[in-house]
C-alpha positions as CSV (number, residue, x, y, z in Angstrom):
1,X,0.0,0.0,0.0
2,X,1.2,3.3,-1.1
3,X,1.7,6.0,1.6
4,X,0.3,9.2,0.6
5,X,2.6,12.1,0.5
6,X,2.9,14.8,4.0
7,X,2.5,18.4,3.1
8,X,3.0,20.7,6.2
9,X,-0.9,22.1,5.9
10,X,-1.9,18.2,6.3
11,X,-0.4,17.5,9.6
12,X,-3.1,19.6,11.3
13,X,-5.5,17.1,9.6
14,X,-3.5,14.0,10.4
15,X,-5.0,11.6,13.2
16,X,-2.8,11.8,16.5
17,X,-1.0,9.1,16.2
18,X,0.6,9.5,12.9
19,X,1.9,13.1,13.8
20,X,3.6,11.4,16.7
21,X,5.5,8.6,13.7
22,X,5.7,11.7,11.3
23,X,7.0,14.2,14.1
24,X,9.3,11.0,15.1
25,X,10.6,10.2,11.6
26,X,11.3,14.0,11.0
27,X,13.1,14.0,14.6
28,X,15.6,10.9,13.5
29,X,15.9,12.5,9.5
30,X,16.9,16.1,11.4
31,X,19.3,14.0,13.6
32,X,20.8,11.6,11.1
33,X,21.4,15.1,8.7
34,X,22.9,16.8,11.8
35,X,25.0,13.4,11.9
36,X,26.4,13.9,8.3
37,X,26.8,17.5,8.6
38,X,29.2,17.0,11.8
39,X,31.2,14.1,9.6
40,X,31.6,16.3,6.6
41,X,33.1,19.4,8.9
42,X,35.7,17.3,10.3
43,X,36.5,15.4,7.0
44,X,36.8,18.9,6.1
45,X,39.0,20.4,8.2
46,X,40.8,17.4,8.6
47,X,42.2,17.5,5.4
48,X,42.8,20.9,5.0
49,X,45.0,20.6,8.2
50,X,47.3,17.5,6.6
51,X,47.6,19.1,3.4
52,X,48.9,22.5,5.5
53,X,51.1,20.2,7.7
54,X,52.1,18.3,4.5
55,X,52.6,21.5,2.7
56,X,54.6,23.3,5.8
57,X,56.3,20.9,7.8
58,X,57.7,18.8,5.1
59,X,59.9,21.9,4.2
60,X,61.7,22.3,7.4
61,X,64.9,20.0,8.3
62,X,63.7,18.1,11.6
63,X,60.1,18.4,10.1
64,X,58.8,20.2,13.0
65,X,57.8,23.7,14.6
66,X,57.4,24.2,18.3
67,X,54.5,25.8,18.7
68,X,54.4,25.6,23.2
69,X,58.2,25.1,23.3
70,X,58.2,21.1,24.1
71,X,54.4,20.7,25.0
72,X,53.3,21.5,22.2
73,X,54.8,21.0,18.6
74,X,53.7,20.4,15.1
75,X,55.3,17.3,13.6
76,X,55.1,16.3,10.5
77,X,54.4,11.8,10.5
78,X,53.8,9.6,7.9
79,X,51.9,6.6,10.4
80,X,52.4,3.3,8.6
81,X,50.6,1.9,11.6
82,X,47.6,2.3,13.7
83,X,47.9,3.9,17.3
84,X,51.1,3.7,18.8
85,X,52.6,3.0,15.8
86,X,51.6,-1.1,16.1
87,X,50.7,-3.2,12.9
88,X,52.9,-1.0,10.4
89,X,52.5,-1.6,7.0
90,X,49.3,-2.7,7.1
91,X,47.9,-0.5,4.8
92,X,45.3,-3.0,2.9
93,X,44.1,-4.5,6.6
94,X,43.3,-0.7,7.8
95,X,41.5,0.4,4.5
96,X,39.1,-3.0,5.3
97,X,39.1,-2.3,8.9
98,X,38.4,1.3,8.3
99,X,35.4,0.6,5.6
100,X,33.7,-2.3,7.6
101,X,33.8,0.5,11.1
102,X,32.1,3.5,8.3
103,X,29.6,0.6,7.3
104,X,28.9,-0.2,11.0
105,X,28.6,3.6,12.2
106,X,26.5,4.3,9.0
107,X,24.1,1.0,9.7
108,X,23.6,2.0,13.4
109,X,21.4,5.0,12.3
110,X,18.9,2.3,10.9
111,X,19.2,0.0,13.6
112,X,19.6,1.8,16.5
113,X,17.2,4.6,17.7
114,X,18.8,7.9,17.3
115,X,17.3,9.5,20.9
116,X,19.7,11.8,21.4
117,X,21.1,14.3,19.8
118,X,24.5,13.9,22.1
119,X,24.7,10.2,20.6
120,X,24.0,11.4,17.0
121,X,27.2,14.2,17.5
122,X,28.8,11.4,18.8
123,X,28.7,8.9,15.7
124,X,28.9,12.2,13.2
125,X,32.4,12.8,15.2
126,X,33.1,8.7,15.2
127,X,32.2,8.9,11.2
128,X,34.2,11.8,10.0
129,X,37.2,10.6,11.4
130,X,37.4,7.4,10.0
131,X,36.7,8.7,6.9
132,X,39.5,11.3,7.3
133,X,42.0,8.5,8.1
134,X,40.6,6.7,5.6
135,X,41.1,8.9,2.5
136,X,44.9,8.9,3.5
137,X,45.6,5.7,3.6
138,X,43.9,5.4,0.2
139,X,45.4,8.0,-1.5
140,X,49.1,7.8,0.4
141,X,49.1,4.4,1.8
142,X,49.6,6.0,5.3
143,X,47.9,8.7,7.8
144,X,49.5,12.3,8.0
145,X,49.6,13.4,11.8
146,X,51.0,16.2,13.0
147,X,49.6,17.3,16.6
148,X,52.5,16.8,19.0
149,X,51.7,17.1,22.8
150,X,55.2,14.9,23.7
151,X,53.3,12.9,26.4
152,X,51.7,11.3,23.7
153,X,52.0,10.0,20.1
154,X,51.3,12.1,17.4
155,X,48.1,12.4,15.7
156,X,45.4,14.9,13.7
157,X,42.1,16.0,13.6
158,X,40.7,12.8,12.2
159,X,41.8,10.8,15.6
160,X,40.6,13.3,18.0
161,X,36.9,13.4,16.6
162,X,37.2,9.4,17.0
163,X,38.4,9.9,19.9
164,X,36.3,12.6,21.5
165,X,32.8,10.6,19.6
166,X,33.7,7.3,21.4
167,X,34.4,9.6,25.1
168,X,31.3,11.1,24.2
169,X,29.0,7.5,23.2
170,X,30.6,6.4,26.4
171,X,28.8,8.5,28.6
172,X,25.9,8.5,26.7
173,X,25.5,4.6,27.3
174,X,26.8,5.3,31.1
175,X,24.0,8.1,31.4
176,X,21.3,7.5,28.8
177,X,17.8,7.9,30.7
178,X,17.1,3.9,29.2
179,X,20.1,2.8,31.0
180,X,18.7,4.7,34.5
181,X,15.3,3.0,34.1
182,X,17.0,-0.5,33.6
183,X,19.0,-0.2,36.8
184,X,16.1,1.4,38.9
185,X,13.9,-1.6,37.8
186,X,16.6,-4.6,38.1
């Protein structure tokens, strides 16, 4: 059966219960856009910040800059590896790796309901950095990172939206009301 098409003007006329689906369907198409939006941005910006370091660093001798005297530096690192630097030279496992976590983060928009827009900014984050790492290893066979803090390895944008999206899905499973009501009832 064919659903017939929802102008604005008809949702006045529309029985209570199908504005509540409609409202809901608009609600998880605003959140899923908000989603992509957030992905594209750091895609985005995470390119444009390896093709500076790429651009920059490369040219100086010990292929950094201090920017905070040792706490801070920009260093330019072609990562053969994943974090830490384990698995080098892995390029064809990451590209797989990479492309089956997109697919998953991309699925869990149909599968899993989108309640919050905290969890939506969360996967956006989760999604544009993969794709950012992604689209390096494709096109250079390794990632370009370039943020220095010396207590820690070097890496770029595309790692601190993964980062900061998993932090963030974290304590939205930790806190979500669902998870509340579950532990007040069992």
């Amino acid at each position: 059966m064919e659903r017939p098409e929802v102008r604005d003007g008809d949702l006045a006329n529309m029985p209570t219960a199908r504005r509540i689906v409609h409202h809901a369907r608009v609600q998880r198409l605003m959140r899923f856009a908000a989603s992509l939006i957030t992905a594209a941005g750091i895609l985005v910006i995470d390119q444009i910040t390896k093709g500076l370091a790429q651009t920059y660093l490369l040219r100086l001798p010990d292929l950094s800059i201090p920017i905070a005297g040792d706490l801070l530096r920009l260093t330019y690192v072609a990562n053969r590896g994943a974090a830490f630097g384990i698995l080098q030279e892995q390029t064809v496992f990451f590209v797989v790796v990479s492309s089956l976590v997109i697919a998953l983060i991309i699925a869990s928009y149909r599968y899993f309901p989108m309640s919050s827009t905290l969890l939506s900014l969360a996967l956006g984050l989760q999604l544009g950095g993969a794709l950012g790492n992604l689209v390096d290893r494709i096109r250079y066979g390794y990632v370009v990172d370039f943020i220095d803090v010396s207590i820690w390895p070097v890496f770029n944008v595309a790692d601190s939206a993964i980062v900061t999206g998993v932090g963030i899905l974290a304590l939205h499973l930790m806190w979500s009301p669902d998870r509340r009501e579950r532990r007040q009832r069992g």
